[in-house]
C-alpha positions in Angstrom: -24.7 -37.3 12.6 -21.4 -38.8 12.6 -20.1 -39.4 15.7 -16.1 -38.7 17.2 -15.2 -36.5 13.8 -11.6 -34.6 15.2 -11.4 -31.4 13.8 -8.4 -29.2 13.7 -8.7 -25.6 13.9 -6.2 -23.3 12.3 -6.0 -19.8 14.4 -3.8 -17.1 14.3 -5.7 -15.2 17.3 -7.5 -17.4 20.4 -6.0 -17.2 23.7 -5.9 -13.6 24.5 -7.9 -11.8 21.9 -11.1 -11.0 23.0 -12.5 -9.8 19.6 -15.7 -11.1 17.5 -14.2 -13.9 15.6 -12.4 -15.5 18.5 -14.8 -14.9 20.6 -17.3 -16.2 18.4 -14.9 -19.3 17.9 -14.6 -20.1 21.7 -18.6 -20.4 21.2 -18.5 -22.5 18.8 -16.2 -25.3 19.7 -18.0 -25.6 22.7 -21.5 -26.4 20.5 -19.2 -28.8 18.4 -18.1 -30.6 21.4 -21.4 -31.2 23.0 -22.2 -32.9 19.6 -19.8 -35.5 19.7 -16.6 -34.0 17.4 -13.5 -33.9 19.1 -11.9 -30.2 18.9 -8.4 -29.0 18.9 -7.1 -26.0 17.9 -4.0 -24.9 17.0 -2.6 -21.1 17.2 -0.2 -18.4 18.7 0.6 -17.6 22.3 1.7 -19.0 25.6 1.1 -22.2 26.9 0.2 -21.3 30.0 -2.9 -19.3 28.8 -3.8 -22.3 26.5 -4.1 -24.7 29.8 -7.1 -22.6 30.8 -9.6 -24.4 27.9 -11.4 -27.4 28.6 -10.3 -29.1 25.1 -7.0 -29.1 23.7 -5.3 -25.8 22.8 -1.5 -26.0 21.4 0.2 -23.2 20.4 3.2 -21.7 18.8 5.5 -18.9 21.1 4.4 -15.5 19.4 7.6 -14.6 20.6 9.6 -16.1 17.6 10.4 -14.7 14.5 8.0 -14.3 12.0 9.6 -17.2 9.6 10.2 -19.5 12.5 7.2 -18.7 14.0 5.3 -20.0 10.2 7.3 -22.8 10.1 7.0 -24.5 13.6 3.2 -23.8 12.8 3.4 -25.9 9.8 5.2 -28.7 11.6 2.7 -28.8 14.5 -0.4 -28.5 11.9 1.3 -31.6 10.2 1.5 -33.5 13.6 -2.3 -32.5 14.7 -3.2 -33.4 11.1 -2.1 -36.9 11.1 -4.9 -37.4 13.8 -7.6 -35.7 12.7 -10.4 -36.0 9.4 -11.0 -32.2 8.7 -9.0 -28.9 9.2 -11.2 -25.6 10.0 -9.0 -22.7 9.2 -10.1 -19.6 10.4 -7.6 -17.0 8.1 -5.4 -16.6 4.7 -2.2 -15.5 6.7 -0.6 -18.6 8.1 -2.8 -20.7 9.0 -4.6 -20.7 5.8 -1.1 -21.6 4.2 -0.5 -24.4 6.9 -4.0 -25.8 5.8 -2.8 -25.4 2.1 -0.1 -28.1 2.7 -2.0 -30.0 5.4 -4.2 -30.3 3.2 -1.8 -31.1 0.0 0.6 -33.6 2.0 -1.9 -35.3 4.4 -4.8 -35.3 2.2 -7.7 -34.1 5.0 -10.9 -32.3 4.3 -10.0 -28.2 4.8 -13.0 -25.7 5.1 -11.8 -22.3 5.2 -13.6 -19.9 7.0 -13.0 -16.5 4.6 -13.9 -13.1 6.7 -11.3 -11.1 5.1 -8.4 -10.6 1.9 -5.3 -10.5 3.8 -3.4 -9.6 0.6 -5.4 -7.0 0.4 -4.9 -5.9 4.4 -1.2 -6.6 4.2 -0.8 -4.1 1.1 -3.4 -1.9 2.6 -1.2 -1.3 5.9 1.9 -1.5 4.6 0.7 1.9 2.2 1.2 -0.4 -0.8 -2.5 0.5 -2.6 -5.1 2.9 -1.3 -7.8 0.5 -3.3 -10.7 -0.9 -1.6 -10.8 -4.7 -1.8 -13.5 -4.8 -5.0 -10.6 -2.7 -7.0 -8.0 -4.5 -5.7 -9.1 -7.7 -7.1 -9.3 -5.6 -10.3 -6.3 -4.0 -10.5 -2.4 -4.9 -11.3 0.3 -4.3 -8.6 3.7 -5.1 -7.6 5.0 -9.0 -8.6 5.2 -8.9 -4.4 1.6 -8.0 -4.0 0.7 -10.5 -7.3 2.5 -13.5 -5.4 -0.3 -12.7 -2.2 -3.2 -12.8 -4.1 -2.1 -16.2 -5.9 -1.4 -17.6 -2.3 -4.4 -16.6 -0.9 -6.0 -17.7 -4.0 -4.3 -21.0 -3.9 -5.5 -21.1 -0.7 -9.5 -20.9 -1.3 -9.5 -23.0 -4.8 -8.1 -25.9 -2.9 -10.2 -25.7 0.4 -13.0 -28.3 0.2 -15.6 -25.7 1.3 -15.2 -22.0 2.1 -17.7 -20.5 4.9 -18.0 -17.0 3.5 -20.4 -14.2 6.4 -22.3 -12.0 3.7 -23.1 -12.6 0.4 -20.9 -9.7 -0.3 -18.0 -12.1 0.6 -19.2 -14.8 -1.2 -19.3 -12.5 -4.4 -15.3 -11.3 -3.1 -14.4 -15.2 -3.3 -16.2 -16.1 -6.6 -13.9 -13.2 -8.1 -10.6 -14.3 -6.5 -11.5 -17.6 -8.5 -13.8 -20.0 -5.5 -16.4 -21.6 -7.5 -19.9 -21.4 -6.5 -20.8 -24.6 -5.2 -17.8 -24.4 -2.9 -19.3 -21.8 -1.2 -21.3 -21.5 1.8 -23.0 -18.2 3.2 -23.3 -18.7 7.0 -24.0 -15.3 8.8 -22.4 -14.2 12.4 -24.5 -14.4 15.4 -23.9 -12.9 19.0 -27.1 -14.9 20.4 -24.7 -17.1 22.6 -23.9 -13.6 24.2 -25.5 -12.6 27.5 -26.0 -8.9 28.1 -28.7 -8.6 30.5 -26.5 -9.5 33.0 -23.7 -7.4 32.6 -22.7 -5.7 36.1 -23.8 -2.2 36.3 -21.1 0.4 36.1 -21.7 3.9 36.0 -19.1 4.8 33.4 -20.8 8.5 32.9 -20.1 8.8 36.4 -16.0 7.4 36.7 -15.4 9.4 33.1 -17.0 12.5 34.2 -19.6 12.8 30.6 -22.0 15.3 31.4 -24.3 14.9 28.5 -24.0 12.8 24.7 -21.3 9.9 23.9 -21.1 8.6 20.2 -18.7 5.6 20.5 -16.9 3.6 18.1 -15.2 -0.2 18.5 -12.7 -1.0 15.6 -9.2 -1.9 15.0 -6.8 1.6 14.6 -5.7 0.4 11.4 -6.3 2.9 8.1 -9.6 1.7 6.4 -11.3 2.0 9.5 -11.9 5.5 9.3 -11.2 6.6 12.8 -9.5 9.9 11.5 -12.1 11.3 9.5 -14.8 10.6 12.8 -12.5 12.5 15.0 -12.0 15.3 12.6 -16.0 15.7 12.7 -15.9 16.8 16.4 -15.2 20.1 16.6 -18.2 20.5 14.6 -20.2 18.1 16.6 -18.7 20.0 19.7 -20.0 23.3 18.1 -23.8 21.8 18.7 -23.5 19.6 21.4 -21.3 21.4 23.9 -20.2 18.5 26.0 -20.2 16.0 23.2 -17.6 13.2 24.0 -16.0 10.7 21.6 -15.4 7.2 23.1 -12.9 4.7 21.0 -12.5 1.0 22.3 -9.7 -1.0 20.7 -6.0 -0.1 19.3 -3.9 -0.9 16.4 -1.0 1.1 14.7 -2.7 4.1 14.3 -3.2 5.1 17.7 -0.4 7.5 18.2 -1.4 9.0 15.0 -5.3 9.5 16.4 -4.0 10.8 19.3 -2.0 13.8 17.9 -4.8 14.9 15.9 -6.8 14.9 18.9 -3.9 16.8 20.2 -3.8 19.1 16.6 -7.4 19.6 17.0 -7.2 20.8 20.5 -10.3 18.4 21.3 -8.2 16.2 23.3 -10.3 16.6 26.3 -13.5 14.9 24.4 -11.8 12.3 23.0 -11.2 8.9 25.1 -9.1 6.0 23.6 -10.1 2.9 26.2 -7.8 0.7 24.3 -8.5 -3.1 24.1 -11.3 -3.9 27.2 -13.2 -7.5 27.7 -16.6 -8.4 26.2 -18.5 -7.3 29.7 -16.7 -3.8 29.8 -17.7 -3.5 25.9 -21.3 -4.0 26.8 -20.9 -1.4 29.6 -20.0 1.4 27.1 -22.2 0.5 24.2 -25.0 1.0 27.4 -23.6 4.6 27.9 -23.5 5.6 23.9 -26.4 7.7 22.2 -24.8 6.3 19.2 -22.2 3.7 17.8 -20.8 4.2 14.8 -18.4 2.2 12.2 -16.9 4.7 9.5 -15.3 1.7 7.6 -14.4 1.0 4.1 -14.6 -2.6 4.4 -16.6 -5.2 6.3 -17.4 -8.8 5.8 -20.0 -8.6 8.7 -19.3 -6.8 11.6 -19.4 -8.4 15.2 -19.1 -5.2 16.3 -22.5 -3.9 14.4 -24.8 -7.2 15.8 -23.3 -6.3 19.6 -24.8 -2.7 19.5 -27.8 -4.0 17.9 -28.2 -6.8 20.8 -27.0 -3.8 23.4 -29.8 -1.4 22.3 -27.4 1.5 20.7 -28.3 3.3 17.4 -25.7 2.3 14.5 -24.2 4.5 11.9 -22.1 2.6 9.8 -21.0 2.5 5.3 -22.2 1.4 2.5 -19.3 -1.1 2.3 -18.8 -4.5 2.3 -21.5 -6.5 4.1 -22.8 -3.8 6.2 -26.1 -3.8 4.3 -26.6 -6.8 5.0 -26.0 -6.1 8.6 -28.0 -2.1 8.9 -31.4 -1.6 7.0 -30.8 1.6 5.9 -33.6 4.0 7.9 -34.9 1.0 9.6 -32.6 -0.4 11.8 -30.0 2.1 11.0 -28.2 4.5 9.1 -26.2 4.1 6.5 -23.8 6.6 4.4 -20.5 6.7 2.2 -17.2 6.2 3.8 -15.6 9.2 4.5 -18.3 11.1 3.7 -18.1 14.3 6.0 -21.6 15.7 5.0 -23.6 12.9 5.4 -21.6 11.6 9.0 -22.7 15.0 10.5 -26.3 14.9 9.2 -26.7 11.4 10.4 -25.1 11.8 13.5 -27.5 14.8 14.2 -30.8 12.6 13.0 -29.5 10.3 15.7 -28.8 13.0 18.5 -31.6 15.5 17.4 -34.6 12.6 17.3 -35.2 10.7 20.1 -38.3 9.4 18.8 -36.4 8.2 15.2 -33.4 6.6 17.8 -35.8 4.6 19.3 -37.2 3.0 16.6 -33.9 2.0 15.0 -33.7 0.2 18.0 -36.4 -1.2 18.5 -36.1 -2.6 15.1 -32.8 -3.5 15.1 -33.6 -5.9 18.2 -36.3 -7.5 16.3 -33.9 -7.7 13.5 -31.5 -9.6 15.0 -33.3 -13.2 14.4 -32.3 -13.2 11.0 -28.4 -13.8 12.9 -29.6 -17.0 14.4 -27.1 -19.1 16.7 -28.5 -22.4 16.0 -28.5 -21.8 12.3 -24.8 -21.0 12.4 -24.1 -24.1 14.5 -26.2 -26.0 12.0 -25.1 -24.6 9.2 -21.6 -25.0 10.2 -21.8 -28.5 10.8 -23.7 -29.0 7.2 -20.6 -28.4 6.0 -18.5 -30.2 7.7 -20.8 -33.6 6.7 -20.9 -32.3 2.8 -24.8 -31.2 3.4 -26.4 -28.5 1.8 -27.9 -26.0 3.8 
């Protein structure tokens, strides 16, 4: 291996977020250091946080505004590019841009790790389309929405390599215009994370749950599908008396969540936790008779392997790279997004059949060494010396 390679890493979320990709990040640069490459990373916060890593973290203030913000981003990426041979950029929004021109003006190596369309997200949010991401490659839109997709477009045809997590992503970035050969399929891995030694806290206990949790971690944003679970409770409550409804994480549709909760006059089995660290994560999954993921898009979910690792049975869609992820009946369930009917007779399989629970996880476990750590590691570093893997 070559020795001393710098790489600069493009970021948008590092210092705070305690999410899978960051958190799967922070792993990573620490395998890429013990190898000999030199790491820096570039992204959004305070500096004071970023003084708590043991390799250089610089950062723009997230308190400017957002045009500022993207162009003292650009100016620092130029600066850290001068000094370094290859740019890892971890997102289309703008630090895949700011790789773009690094990349352009300075003439470095960029591998672009693609997890995810922002074009798509950003007209998702902002209630521009209701299209999943397959349509929207499809379809026509707005000349606002058009100029996205060419930038994020722009952005993968000119990366030197794009690390894609499912073959349903690599599939996505073939369609947006990536050629094959560019493309490299490396799948997440939560083997670097330790969860036999998570402290024991009694949650059940400080929460007062007499009797079944189903629990579900995910961005509040739209496709996530957080309404449609909470309108299954009363339902669920119907059957399973004392039934409660855990939610970890928050996003711009919280308020919303919470008055339907409030509409549904199921408030009282219904927590939102909000955002909580990986070890408090871990603590819930350990509670839950069931996790589940009602999304309508996933390039592979963190969120998924962590409850598989935990020892949780998974509900999650058909979309994206989830079956990839769940072996439908074998190491989990799987059913349409939204789909009312088949959420409630899953759910039930789950609650209803301890035996059936068990074996989902128990298989899901064994499963799990098909999302090696050392493959990822290796894999990634394939591509960062131009080998195949």
């Amino acid at each position: 291996m070559i020795k001393n390679r710098r790489i600069l890493i493009l970021t948008g979320v590092f210092l705070e977020d305690i999410g899978g990709p960051p958190t799967l990040l922070k792993a990573l640069n620490l395998e890429l250091i013990k190898r000999g490459y030199q790491v820096i990373v570039l992204t959004f916060g305070s500096k004071n946080e970023a003084k708590k890593y043991s390799y250089p973290v610089k950062v723009v203030c997230d308190k400017w505004p957002s045009l500022i913000k993207s162009f003292l981003y650009l100016i620092k990426g130029l600066m850290l590019g001068l000094r370094s041979d290859i740019i890892y950029n971890q997102d289309l929004y703008t630090p895949g841009f700011a790789g773009y021109l690094i990349k352009k003006i300075l003439r470095k190596k960029l591998v672009t790790r693609f997890v995810g369309d922002s074009a798509w997200e950003i007209a998702l949010n902002r209630k521009e389309t209701a299209d999943n991401i397959t349509d929207f490659q499809i379809n026509r839109y707005s000349r606002l929405i058009e100029n996205r997709k060419k930038i994020r477009k722009r952005i993968l045809e000119n990366s030197d390599k794009v690390i894609v997590v499912s073959h349903f992503l690599k599939k996505l970035a073939m369609e947006i215009g990536v050629s094959e050969e560019k493309i490299r399929v490396i799948y997440n891995s939560i083997d670097f994370l330790d969860v036999a030694s998570n402290p024991k806290i009694d949650l059940k206990k400080q929460l007062n749950i007499p009797d079944k949790v189903i629990l579900t971690n995910a961005r509040l944003i739209p496709w996530k599908g957080v309404d449609m679970l909470i309108k299954l409770m009363p339902k669920l409550i119907e059957k399973y008396e004392n039934i409660r409804f855990i939610i970890i994480s928050d996003g711009p549709e919280r308020k919303n969540l919470e008055k339907l909760a409030l509409d549904l006059d199921i408030e009282k089995y219904i927590f939102f936790v909000g955002r909580v660290n990986r070890q408090l994560v871990v603590s819930y999954l350990k509670m839950a008779d069931v996790f589940v993921l009602n999304t309508n898009y996933e390039g592979m979910s963190f969120v998924i392997l962590e409850a598989m690792k935990v020892g949780v049975s998974v509900i999650t869609t058909k979309a994206g790279g989830n079956p990839e992820t769940i072996k439908d009946k074998e190491t989990g369930l799987l059913v349409d997004y939204n789909n009312k009917k088949q959420w409630i007779e899953a759910i039930n399989q789950i609650l209803d059949n301890p035996d059936l629970a068990e074996r989902l996880v128990t298989n899901a476990k064994n499963d799990l060494k098909r999302f090696s750590w050392d493959d990822l590691v290796r894999k990634t570093i394939d591509v960062f010396e131009n080998k195949l893997s």
